[in-house]
ZALONU-361061 format. One line per field, with one value per residue (C-alpha): x, y, z; residue number from 1. Coordinates in nm, 2 decimals, always signed. Layout:
residues N
c1: c(X;...)
c2: c(Y;...)
c3: c(Z;...)
n: c(NUM;...)
END
This chain:
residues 327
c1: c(+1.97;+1.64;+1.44;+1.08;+0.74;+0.49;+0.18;-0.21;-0.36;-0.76;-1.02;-1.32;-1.01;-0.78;-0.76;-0.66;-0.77;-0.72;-0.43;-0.26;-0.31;-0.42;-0.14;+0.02;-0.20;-0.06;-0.10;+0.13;+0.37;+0.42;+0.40;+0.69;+0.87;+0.82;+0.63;+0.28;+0.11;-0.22;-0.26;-0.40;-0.17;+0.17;+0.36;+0.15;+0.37;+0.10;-0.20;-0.33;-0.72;-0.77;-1.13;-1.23;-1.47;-1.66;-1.47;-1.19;-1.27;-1.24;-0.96;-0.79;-0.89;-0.82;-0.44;-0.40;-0.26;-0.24;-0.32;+0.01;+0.03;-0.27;-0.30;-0.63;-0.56;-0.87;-0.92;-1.35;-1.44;-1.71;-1.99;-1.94;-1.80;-1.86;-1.69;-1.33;-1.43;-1.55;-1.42;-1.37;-1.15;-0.86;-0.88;-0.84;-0.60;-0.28;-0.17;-0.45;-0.36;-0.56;-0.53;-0.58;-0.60;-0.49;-0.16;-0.28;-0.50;-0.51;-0.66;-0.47;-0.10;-0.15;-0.03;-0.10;-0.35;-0.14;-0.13;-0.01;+0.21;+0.14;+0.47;+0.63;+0.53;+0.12;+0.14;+0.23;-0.05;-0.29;-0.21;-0.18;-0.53;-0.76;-1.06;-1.38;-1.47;-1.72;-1.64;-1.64;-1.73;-1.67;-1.84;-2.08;-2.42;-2.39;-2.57;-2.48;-2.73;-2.49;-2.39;-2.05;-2.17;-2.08;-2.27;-2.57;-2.39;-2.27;-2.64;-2.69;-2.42;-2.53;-2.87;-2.77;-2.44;-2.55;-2.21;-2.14;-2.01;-2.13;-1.96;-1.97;-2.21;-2.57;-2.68;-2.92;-3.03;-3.36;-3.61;-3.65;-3.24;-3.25;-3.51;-3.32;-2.97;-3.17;-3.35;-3.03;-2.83;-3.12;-3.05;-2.67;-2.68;-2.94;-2.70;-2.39;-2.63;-2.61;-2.93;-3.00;-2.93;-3.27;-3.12;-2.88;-3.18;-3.16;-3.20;-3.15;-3.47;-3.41;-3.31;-2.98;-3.01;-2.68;-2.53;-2.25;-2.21;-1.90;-1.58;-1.27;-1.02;-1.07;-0.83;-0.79;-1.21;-1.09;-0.86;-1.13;-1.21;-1.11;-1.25;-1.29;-1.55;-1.40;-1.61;-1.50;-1.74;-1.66;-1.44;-1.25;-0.97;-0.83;-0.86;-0.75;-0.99;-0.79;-0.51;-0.69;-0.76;-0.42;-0.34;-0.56;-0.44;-0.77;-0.81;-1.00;-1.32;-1.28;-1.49;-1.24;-1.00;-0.80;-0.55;-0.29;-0.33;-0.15;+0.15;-0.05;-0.03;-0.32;-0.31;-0.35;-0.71;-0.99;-1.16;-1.48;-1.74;-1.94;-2.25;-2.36;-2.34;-1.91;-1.92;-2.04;-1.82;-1.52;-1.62;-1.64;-1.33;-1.17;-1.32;-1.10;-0.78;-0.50;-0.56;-0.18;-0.05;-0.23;-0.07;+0.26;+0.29;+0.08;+0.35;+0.59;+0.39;+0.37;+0.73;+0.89;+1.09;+0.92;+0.57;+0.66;+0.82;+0.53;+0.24;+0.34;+0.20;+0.53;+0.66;+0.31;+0.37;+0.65;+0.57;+0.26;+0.51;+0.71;+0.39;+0.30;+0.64;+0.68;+1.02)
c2: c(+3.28;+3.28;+3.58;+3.51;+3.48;+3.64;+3.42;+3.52;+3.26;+3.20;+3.03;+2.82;+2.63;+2.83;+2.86;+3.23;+3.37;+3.76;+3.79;+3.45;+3.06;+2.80;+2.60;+2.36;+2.47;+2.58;+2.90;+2.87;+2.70;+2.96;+3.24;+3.06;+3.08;+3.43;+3.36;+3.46;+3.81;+3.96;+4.19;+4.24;+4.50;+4.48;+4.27;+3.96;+3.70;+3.39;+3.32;+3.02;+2.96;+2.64;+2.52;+2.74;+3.03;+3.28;+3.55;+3.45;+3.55;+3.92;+3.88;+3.76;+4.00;+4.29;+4.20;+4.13;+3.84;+3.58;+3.23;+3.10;+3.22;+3.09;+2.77;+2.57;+2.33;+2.09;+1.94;+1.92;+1.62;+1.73;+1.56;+1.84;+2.12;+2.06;+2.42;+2.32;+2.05;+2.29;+2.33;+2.71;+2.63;+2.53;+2.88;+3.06;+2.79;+2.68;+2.39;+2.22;+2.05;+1.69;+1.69;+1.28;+1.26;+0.91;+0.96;+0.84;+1.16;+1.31;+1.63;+1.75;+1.69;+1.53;+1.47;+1.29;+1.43;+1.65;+1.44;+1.56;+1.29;+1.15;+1.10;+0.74;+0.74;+0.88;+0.58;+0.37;+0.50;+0.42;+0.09;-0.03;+0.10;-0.24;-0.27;-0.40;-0.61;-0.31;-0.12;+0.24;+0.56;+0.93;+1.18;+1.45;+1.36;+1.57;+1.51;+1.60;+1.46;+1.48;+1.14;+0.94;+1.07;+0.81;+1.00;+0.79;+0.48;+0.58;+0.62;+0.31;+0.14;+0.25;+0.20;-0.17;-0.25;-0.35;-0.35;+0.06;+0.30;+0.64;+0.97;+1.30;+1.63;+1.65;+1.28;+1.40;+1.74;+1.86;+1.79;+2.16;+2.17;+1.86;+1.98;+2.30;+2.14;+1.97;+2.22;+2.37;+2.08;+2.06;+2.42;+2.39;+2.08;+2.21;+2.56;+2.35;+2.22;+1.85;+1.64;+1.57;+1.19;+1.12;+0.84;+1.10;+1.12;+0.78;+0.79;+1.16;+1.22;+0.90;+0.94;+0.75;+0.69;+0.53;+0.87;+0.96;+1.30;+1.52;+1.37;+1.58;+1.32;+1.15;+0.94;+0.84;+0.73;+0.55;+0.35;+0.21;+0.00;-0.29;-0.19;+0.15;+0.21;+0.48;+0.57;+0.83;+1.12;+1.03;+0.74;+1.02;+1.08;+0.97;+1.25;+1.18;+0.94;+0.62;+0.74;+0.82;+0.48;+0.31;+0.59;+0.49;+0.10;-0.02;-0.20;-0.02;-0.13;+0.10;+0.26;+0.48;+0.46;+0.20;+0.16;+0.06;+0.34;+0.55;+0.26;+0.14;-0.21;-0.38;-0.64;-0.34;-0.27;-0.43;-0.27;-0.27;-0.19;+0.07;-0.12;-0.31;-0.64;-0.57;-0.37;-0.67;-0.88;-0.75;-0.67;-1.07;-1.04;-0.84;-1.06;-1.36;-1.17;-1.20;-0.86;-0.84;-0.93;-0.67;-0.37;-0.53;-0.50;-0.13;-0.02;-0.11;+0.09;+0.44;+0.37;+0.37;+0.70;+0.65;+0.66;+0.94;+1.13;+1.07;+1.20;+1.44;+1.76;+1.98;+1.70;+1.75;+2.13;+2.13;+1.89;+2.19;+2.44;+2.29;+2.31;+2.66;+2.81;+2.56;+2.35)
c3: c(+0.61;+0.45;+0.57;+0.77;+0.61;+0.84;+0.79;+0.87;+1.01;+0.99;+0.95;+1.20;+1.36;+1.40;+1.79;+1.84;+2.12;+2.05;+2.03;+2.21;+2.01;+2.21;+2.35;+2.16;+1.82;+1.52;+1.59;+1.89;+1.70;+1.45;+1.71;+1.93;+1.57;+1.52;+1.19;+1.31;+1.24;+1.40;+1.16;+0.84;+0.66;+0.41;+0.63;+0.51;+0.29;+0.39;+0.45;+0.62;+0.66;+0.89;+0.78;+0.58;+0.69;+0.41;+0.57;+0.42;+0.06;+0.22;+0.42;+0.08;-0.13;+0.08;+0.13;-0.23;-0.13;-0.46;-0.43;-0.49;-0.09;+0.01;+0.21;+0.31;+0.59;+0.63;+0.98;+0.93;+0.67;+0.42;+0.64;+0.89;+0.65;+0.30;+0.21;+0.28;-0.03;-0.33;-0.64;-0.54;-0.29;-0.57;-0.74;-0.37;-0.25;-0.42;-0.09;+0.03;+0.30;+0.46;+0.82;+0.93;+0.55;+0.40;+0.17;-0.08;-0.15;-0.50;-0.47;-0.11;+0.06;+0.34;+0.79;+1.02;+1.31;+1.55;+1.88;+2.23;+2.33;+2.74;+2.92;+2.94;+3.33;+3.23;+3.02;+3.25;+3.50;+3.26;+3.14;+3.49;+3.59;+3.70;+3.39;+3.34;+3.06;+2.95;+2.61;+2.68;+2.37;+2.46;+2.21;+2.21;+2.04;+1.71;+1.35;+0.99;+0.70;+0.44;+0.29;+0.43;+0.78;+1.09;+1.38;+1.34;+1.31;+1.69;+1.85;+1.67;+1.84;+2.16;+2.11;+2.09;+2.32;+2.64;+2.81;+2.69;+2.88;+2.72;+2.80;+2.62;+2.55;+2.43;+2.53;+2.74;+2.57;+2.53;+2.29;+2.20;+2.17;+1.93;+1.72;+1.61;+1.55;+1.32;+1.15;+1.14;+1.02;+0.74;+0.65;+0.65;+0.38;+0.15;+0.15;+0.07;-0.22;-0.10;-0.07;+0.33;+0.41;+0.59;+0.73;+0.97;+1.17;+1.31;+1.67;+1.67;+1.94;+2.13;+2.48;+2.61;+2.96;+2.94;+2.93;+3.22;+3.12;+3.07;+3.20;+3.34;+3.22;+2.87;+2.92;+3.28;+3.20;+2.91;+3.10;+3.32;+3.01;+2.82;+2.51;+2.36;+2.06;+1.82;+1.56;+1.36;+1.17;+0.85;+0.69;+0.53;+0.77;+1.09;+1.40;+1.75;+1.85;+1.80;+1.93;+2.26;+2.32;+2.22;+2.52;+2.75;+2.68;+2.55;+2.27;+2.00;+1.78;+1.51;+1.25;+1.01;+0.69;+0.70;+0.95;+0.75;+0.53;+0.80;+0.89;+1.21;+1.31;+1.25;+1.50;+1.75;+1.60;+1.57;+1.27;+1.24;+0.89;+0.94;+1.03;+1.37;+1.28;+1.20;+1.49;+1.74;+1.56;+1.64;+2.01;+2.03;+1.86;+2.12;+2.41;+2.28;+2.28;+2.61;+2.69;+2.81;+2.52;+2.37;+2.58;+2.56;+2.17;+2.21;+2.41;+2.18;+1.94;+2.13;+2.25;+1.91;+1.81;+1.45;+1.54;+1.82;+1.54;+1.22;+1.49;+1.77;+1.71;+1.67;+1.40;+1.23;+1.28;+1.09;+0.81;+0.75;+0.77;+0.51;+0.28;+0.34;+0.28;-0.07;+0.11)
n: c(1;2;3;4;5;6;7;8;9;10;11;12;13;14;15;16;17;18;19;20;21;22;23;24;25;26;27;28;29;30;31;32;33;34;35;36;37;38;39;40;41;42;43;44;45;46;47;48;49;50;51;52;53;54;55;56;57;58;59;60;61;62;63;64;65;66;67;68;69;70;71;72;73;74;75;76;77;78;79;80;81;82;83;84;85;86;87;88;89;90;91;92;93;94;95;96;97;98;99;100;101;102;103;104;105;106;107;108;109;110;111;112;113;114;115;116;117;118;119;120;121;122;123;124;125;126;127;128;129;130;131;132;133;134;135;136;137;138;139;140;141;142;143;144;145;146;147;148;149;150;151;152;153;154;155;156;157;158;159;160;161;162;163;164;165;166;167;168;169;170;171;172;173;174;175;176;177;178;179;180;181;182;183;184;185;186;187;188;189;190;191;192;193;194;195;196;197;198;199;200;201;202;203;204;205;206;207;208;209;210;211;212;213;214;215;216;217;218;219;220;221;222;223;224;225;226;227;228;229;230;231;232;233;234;235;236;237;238;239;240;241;242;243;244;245;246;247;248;249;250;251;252;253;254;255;256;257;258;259;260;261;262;263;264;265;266;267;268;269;270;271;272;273;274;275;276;277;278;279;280;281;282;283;284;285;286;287;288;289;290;291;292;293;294;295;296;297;298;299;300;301;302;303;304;305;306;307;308;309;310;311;312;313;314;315;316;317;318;319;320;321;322;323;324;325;326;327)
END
């Protein structure tokens, strides 16, 4: 039997908490596993940085660890963390891995986003909840100025839907608040050495009275909905976010890579350019569709052993293990 690797994990995202992961992270994975060490001494084989962080460089060079044993595992798209993207990043890192990356990636391996699966019966509690024909978007109000950036494509879209529901974080912040996350998101993209995109201040001060607030539930508020508007951050990769609406049963206006990039049906999305003409276009779209059709052949979808088995997060987990250790 091949002997464990004890593996360092680090990193912005790495979800550690002292010295217990976050449930159902990687970290918890490769704890449950008896793969992961807390601490920084001989008994390091790996190291794992998730997003990378400058502390890193340290944390490398003080274990003497070589780069053949070094994995990069990027979650953050370079709009929001142009570090995990440098050319430095191959000399410290021999496996880059894409998190929500698109296969066909040259420069990283690549998985699917780690998704916690709802039971077949919270399925069916969603999908049976009564709807309005109202299009619903849950994100916090965030802003990045580096080019390829979709957050100000989303203030736009709100700016201009009448029938939006909007829920999430910093809709309503102060006009102090707003003014340094964007000094600071200046600051950030001149230090990566990228020139600001001026037009990632679109909207940035505007207030959104359509704003709900936080929810408890992402979900069981998604449901309530028809429609769901995803919008990812970047066209780069595919996070959670669609998948949270094909939970919730709603069909999806998306902004994102192309769907069928990642083996998703694409007569369960609606997608959408990133501008706001496209955007309308296919919510008109999604008006003229039978709505129970719709969840019928979504079902069929999120039911299917094949799709449960390329994105549930321990599947994932593995897949990223298999990387790391060089299977």
């Amino acid at each position: 039997m091949e002997a464990k690797k004890l593996i360092f994990l680090t990193g912005v995202n790495s979800n550690l908490k002292g010295h217990e992961p976050v449930p159902k992270s990687f970290g918890k994975f490769l704890l449950d596993r008896g793969l992961l060490t807390f601490k920084i001494d001989s008994s390091i084989e790996k190291i794992v940085c998730i997003d990378y962080s400058p502390v890193v460089r340290g944390q490398i060079k003080e274990q003497g660890v070589s780069s053949v044993d070094c994995t990069l595992v990027r979650m953050e798209p370079s709009v929001v963390l142009p570090a995990n993207f440098t050319r430095a990043r191959n000399k410290q890192f021999s496996q880059i891995v894409t998190v929500g990356g698109p296969q066909s990636n040259k420069d990283s391996a690549s998985v699917n986003w780690p998704l916690i699966w709802p039971s077949s019966s919270k399925l069916d509690k969603l999908f049976a909840n009564e709807r309005a024909e109202r299009i619903v978007l849950i994100n916090g109000n965030k802003m990045s100025l580096i080019k390829g950036e979709l957050y100000s494509l989303r203030r736009e879209a709100i700016n201009a839907l009448d029938i939006l529901d909007l829920y999430g974080t910093e809709w309503d912040s102060s006009f102090m608040s707003r003014l340094t996350i964007a000094l600071k998101s200046f600051a950030h993209t001149i230090l990566s050495l990228k020139f600001p995109k001026v037009s990632g201040f679109r909207l940035w001060f505007q207030s959104y009275p359509k704003s709900r607030g936080v929810i408890a539930d992402k979900l069981e508020t998604m449901s309530k909905n028809k429609y769901a508007l995803v919008i990812e951050n970047s066209a780069e990769y595919m996070s959670e976010k669609l998948f949270d609406a094909f939970f919730a049963g709603c069909i999806p206006i998306y902004v994102g890579p192309n769907v069928a990039d990642y083996g998703i049906p694409k007569n369960l999305v609606l997608q959408a350019e990133p501008n706001l003409k496209s955007i309308k276009k296919s919510l008109d779209r999604a008006k003229g569709m039978i709505f129970e059709n719709f969840q019928q052949e979504l079902r069929k979808f999120l039911d299917d052993e094949k799709t449960i088995e390329q994105w549930s997060h321990e599947n994932v987990y593995e897949k990223m293990l298999e990387i790391v250790l060089g299977r």
